[in-house]
C-alpha angles and dihedrals in degrees: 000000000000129000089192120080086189087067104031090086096054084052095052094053101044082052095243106168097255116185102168145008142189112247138229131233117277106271139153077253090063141037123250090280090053096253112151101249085231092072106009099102088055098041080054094054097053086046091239106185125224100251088188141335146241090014095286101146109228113186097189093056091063090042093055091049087058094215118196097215115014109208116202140152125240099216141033120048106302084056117142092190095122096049090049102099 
């Protein structure tokens, strides 16, 4: 799982088993879910789930998805530092 929608699509082409991702914002960069359009038909096919959206870190929406491995970044504006601990 990835709270970060900067690194999901890493993820996705190097065939990590993504299940679900945090989403941006709706933007003409992304499609209506907030998946990066680079990545977002892929991310479709592999039925990867919206964890939470707009950025707004929800820690009980990655709890409730029981993820084995939780991928995040630590800066820019998708960053989950101050939920780390």
């Amino acid at each position: 799982m990835s709270t970060s929608p900067s690194i999901t699509g890493t993820l996705l082409a190097v065939d990590a088993p993504v299940v679900g991702t945090a989403a941006a914002l709706v933007t003409s960069l992304s499609d209506d879910k907030g998946f990066f359009t680079q990545w977002a038909d892929v991310a479709d096919d592999r039925d990867v789930e919206v964890v939470y959206s707009n950025l707004e870190n929800d820690l009980d929406a990655i709890d409730a998805f029981e993820p084995d491995l939780i991928i995040g970044s630590i800066s820019g504006g998708d960053s989950v530092a101050a939920e780390y601990e």
